[in-house]
C-alpha positions in Angstrom: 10.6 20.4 12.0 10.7 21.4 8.3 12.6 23.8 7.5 10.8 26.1 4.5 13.0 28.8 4.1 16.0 26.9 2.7 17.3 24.7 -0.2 19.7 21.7 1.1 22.4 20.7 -1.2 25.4 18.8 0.1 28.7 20.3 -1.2 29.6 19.3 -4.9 32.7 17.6 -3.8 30.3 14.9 -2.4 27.6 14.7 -5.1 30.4 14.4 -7.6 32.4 11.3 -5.5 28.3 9.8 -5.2 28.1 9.9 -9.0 30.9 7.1 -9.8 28.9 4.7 -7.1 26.1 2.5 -8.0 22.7 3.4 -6.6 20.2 0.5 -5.5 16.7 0.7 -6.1 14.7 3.2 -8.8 16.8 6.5 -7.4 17.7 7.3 -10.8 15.7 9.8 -12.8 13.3 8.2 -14.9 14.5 9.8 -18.5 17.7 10.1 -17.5 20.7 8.5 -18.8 21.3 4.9 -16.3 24.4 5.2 -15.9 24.3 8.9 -13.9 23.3 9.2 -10.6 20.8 11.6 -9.5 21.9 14.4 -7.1 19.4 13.6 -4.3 21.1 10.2 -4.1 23.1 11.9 -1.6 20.5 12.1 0.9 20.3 8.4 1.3 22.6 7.9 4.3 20.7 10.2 6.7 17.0 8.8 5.4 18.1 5.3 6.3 19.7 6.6 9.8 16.2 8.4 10.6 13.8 5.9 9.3 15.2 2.5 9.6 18.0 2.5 12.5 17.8 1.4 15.9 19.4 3.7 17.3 17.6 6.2 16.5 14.7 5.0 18.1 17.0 4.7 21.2 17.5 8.0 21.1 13.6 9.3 20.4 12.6 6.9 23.6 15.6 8.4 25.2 14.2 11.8 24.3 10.3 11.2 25.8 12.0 9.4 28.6 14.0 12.3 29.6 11.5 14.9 28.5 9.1 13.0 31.9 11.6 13.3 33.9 12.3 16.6 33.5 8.5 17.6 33.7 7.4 16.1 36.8 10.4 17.9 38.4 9.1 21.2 36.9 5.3 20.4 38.6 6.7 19.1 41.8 8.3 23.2 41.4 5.4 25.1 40.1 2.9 23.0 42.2 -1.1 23.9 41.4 -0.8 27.8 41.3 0.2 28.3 37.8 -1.1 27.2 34.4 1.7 24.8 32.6 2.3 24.7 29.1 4.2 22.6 26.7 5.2 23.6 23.5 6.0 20.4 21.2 6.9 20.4 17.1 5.4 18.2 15.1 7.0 17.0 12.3 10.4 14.8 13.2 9.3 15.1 16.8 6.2 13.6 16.7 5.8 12.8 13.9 8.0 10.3 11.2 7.5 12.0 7.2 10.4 10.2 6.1 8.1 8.1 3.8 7.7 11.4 1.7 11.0 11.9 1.6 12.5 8.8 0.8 10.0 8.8 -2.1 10.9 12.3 -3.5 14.8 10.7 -3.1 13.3 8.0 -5.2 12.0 10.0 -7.8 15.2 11.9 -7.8 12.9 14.7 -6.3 14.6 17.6 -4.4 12.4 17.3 -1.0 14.4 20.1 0.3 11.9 22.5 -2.1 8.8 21.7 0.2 6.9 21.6 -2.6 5.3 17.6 -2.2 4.6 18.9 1.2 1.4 19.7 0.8 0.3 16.7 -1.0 1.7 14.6 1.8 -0.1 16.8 4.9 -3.7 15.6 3.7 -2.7 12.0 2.0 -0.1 10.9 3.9 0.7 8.5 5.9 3.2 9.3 8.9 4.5 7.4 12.1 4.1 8.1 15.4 7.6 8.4 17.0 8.3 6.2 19.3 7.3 7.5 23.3 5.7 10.5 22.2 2.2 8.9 22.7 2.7 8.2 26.3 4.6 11.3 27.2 2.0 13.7 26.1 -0.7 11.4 27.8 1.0 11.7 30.7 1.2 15.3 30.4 -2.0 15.8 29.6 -2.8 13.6 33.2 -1.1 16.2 35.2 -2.8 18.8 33.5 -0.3 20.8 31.3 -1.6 22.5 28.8 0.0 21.1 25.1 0.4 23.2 22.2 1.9 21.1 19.0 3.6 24.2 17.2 4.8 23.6 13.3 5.7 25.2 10.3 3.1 22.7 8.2 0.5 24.8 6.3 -2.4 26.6 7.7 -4.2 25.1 4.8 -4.2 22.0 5.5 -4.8 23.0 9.7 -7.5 20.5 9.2 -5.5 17.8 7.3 -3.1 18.3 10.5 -5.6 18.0 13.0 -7.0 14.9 11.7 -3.4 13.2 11.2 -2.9 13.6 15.1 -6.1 12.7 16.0 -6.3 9.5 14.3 -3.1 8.9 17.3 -5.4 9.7 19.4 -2.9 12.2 21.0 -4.3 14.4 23.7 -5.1 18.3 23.2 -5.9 18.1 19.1 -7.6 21.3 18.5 -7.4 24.2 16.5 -6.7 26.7 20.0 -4.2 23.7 20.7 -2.3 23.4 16.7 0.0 26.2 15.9 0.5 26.3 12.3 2.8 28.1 9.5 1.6 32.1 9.5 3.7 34.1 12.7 6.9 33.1 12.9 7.3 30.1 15.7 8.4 33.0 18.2 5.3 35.0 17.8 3.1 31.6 18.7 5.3 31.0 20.9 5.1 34.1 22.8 1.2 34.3 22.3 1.3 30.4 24.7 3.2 32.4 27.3 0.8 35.5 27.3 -1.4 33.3 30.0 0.8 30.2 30.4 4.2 29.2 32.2 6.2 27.6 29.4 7.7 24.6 31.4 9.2 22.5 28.5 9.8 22.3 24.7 10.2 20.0 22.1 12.0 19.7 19.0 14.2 18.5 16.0 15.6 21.4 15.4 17.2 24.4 17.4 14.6 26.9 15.7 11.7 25.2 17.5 13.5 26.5 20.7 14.7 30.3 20.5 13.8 32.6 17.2 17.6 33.4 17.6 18.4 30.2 16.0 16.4 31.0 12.9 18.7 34.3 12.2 22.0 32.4 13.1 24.4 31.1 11.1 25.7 27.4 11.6 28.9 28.8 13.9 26.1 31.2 15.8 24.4 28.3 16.0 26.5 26.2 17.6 27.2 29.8 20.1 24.1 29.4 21.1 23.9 26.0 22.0 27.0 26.4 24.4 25.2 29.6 26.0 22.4 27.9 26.7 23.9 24.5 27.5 22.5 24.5 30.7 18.7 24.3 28.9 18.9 21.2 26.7 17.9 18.1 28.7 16.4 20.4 31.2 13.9 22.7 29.4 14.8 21.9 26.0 14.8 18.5 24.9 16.1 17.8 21.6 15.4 15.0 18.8 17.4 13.7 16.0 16.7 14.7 12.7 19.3 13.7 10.1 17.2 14.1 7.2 17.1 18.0 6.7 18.2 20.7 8.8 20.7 24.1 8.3 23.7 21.4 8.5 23.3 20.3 5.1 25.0 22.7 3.1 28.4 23.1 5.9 31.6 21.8 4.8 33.1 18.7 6.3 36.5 19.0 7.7 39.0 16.6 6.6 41.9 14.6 7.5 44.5 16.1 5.3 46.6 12.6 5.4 47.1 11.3 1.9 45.0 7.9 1.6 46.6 5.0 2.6 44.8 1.6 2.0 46.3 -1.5 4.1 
């Protein structure tokens, strides 16, 4: 999910440790001084976690694998009577931008701002995330209605569109692709008007509840134990480490002095 309405920075304790430590790579600002590192240096760790590790493709197969599960025990309870819907995010759920992103790092560009988004919604060139093909074909089998809900531009609804259909993923229309304008309750709500919501999907814990979105990271994380009971259920959660509300906390730390043995 992108996140529009925030700026990330990681706290200025850990840019200014990042700043004595060589970069690799053209991460350093093109008319800057070589020998200072640029701020969004520091978002390398969770860019190579999301795009290049395997485990978190474990965990995105682990996700659609669950997320199956899950559904054909909600049709075995709702049976033929009632029209099923899914609500799935796009971006980080089904679909891998970290290729903008590690270029903005690149470029020493603060990716956080949104403003390459654009650019990248009609030229670029995302990944599929790995299952989500085969779970919303199998969705789509049993008949459940699919609505891919995201905060990209209305805009570029077209752009969108086209990106998912050149997946060939199933239900790619414009009644079908929820895009930036309400707030993702309102589109939510307007699926539910005539559908039973059986499942959603998401990187990020606003794609879920709008109570999320006016939380605070502790309110956050209140949430998530009062509705434990929801995520692998109902709710079925992918890893994002690449933006998200976390990335301006604090980190706690061992108050030890440092030892080195």
């Amino acid at each position: 999910m992108r996140m529009l309405h925030h700026t990330a920075w990681l706290g200025a304790s850990v840019l200014t440790a990042l700043a004595s430590l060589p970069l690799a790579g053209n991460a350093l600002a093109e008319d800057d001084d070589d020998s200072k590192l640029c701020a969004q240096a520091a978002y390398a760790m969770g860019l190579r976690y999301q795009q290049q590790s395997a485990e978190v493709v474990a965990l995105q197969r682990q996700g659609y694998a669950l997320a199956k599960y899950r559904l054909e025990d909600k049709l075995e309870q709702h049976g033929d009577d009632e029209e099923l819907a899914l609500i799935t995010d796009v971006d980080e759920t089904v679909l891998d931008n970290s290729a903008l992103l590690a270029r903005d790092m690149a470029k020493c560009h603060d990716y956080t701002t949104w403003d390459t988004w654009k650019h990248w919604e009609r030229e670029g060139d995302p990944r599929l995330i790995p299952g989500a093909k085969d779970f919303l074909e199998f969705a789509d089998e049993q008949g459940v209605d699919i609505f891919y809900v995201s905060d990209r531009y209305e805009e570029n609804k077209d752009a969108t569109i086209a990106t998912l259909e050149d997946f060939e993923l199933p239900q790619v229309g414009e009644d079908n692709v929820l895009l930036l304008g309400p707030p993702k309750a309102e589109r939510r709500a307007a699926v539910t008007e005539d559908h039973t919501l059986v499942m959603q999907l998401g990187d990020s814990l606003h794609d879920f509840d709008g109570e999320f979105a006016d939380a605070d990271l502790e309110g956050q994380r209140d949430l998530v134990e009062s509705n434990a009971d929801r995520f692998g259920d109902d709710w079925i959660m992918f890893p994002n480490a690449s933006y998200g509300d976390w990335d301006e906390a604090e980190l706690d730390a061992w108050d030890a002095d440092l030892e080195v043995e």
